[in-house]
C-alpha positions as CSV (number, residue, x, y, z in Angstrom):
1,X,0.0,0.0,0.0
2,X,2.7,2.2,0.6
3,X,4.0,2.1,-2.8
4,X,0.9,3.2,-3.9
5,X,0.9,6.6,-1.5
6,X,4.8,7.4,-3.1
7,X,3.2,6.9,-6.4
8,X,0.2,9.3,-6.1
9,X,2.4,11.6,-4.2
10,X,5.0,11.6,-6.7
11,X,2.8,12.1,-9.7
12,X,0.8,15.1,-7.7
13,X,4.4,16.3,-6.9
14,X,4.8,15.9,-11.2
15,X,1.8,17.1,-11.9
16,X,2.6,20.7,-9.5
17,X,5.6,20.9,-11.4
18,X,4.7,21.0,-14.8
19,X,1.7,23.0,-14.2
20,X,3.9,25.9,-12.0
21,X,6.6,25.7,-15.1
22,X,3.7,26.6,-17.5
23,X,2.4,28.9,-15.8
24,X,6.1,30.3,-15.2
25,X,6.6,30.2,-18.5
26,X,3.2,32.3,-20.2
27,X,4.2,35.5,-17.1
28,X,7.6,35.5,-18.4
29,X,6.2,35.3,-22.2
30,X,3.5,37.8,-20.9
31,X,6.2,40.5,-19.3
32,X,8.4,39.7,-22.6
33,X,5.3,40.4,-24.9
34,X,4.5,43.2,-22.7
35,X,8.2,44.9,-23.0
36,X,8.2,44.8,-26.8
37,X,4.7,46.4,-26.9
38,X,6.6,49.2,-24.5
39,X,9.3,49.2,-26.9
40,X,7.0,50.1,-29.9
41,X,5.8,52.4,-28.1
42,X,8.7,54.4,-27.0
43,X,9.6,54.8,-31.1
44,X,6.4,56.2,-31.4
45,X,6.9,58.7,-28.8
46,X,10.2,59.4,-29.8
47,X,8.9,60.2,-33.3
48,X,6.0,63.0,-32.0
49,X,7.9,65.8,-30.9
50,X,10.1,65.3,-34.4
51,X,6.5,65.2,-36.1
52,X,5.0,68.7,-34.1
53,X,8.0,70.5,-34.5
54,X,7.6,69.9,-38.7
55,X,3.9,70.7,-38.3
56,X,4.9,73.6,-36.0
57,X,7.2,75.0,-38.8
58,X,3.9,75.2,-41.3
59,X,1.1,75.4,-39.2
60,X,2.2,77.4,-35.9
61,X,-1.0,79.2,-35.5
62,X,-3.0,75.8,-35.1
63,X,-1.8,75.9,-31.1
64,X,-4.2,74.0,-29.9
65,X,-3.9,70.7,-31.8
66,X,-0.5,70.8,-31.7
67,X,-0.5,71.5,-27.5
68,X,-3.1,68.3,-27.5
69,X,-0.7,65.8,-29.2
70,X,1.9,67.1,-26.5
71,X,-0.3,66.7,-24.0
72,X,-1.6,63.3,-25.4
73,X,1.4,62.2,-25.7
74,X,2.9,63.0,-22.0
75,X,0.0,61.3,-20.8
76,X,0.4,57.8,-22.9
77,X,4.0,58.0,-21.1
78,X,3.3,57.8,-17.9
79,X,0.8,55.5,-18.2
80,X,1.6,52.1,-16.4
81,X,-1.1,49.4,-16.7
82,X,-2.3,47.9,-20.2
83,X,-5.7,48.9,-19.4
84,X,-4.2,52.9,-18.4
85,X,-1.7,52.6,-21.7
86,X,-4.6,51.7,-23.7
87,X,-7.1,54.7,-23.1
88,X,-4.2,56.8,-23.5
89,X,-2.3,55.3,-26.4
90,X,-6.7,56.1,-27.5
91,X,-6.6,59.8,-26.8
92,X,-2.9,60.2,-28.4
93,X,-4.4,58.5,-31.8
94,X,-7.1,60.2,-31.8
95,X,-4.6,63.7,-31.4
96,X,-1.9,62.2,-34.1
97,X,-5.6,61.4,-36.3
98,X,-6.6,65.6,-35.8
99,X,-3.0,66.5,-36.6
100,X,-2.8,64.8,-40.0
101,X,-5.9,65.8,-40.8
102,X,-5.0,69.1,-39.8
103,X,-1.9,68.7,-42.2
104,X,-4.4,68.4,-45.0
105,X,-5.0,72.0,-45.0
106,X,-1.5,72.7,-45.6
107,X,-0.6,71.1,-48.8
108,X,3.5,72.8,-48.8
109,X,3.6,70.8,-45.3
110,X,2.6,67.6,-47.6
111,X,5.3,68.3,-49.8
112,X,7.6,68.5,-47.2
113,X,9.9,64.9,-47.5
114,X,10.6,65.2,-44.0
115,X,7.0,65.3,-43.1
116,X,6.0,62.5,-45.3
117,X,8.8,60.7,-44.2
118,X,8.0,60.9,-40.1
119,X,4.3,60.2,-41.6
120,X,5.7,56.9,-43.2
121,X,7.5,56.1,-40.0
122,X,4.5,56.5,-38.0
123,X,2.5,54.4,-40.1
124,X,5.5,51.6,-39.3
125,X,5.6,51.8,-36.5
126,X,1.5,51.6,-35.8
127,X,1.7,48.6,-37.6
128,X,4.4,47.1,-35.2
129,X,2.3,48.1,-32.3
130,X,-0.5,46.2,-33.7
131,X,1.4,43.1,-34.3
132,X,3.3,43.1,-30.6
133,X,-0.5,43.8,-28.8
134,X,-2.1,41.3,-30.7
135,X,1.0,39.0,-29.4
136,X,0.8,40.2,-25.6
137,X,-2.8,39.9,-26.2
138,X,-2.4,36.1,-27.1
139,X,-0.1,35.4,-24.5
140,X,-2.0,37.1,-21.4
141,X,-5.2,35.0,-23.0
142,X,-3.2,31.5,-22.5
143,X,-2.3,33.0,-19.2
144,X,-5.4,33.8,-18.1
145,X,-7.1,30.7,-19.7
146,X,-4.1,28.4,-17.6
147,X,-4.7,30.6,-14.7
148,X,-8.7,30.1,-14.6
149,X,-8.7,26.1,-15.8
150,X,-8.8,23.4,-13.2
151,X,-6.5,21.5,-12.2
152,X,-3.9,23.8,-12.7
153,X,-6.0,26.9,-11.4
154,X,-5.2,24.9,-7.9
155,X,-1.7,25.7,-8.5
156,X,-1.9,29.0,-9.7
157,X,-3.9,29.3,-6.6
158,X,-1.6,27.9,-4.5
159,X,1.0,30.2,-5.9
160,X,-0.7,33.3,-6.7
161,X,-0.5,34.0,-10.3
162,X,-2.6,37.2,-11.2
163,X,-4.4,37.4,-14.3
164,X,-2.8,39.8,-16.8
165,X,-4.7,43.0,-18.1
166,X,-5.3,42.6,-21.9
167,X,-4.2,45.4,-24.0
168,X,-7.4,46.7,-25.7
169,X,-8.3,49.4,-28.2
170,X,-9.5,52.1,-26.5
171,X,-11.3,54.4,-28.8
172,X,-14.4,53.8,-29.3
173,X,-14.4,55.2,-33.0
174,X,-12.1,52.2,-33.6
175,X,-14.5,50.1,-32.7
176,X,-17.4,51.0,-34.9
177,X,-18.3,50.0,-37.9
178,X,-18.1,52.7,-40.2
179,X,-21.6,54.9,-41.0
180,X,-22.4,55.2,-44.8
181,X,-25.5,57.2,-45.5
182,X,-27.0,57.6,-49.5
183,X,-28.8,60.6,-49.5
184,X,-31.2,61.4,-52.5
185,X,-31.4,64.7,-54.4
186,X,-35.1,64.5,-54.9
């Protein structure tokens, strides 16, 4: 009989260790994700300033759009948590999404290859943002699914794994559909 208590023991003991290494294994893939998301993000900040001083140059007198990218931008930078980044990193596209389209009415700034070139960086870089979130967002949900499923929610339990914040789009504009209205002439 005691044979069989060493061998339920030992395969529980088995069984705590492969679930704690997983678990181990989707936070350190989660803070990885997470630090490459940051990363993105620090480009794009680092390109703003660059991208208002341009505008600045042609459009000076437009002081308030340019003050709310600033200010947009400050905030998305001190912003900690995914759920904080992400309302933030909202208000700052929806500033960057005013300033281009404030750029419009300045076709010389269009034809400035500086400007069109930070533009094209931008546009990089929002595309590498969307492919790291979508990543930290897969990762945190394999977490949180590991975290939540029995039996290993026991050992996540037993040695407190969190659930991670997803990183979600914030702006609700991004998450509509698009409104298309025909209109007759009659």
């Amino acid at each position: 009989m005691s044979i069989w208590v060493v061998v339920i023991v030992g395969a529980l003991l088995v069984f705590v260790i492969i679930a704690y290494n997983s678990l181990v294994r989707l936070r350190v893939q989660s803070d990885s994700a997470w630090a490459d998301v940051d990363v993105q993000l620090k480009r794009r900040y680092d390109l703003i300033p660059n991208l208002v001083e341009t505008v600045k140059g042609y459009a000076g007198h437009e002081r308030a759009t340019l003050e709310k990218v600033t200010e947009a931008r400050t905030q998305a930078m001190a912003a900690q948590k995914p759920g904080e980044k992400a309302r933030a990193e909202g208000m700052l596209t929806e500033a960057l999404k005013t300033l281009f389209a404030l750029a419009e009415n300045y076709p010389q700034l269009r034809a400035v290859e500086s400007f069109t070139d930070l533009q094209r960086q931008l546009s990089e870089i929002e595309e590498q943002i969307q492919l790291s979130r979508r990543y930290y967002n897969a990762v945190v949900r394999d977490l949180n699914t590991r975290i939540r499923q029995f039996p290993t929610n026991l050992v996540a339990s037993l040695f407190r794994f969190e659930l991670r914040e997803f990183f979600e789009v914030a702006v609700a504009a991004e998450r509509e559909a698009p409104r298309v209205r025909f209109e007759t002439g009659a």
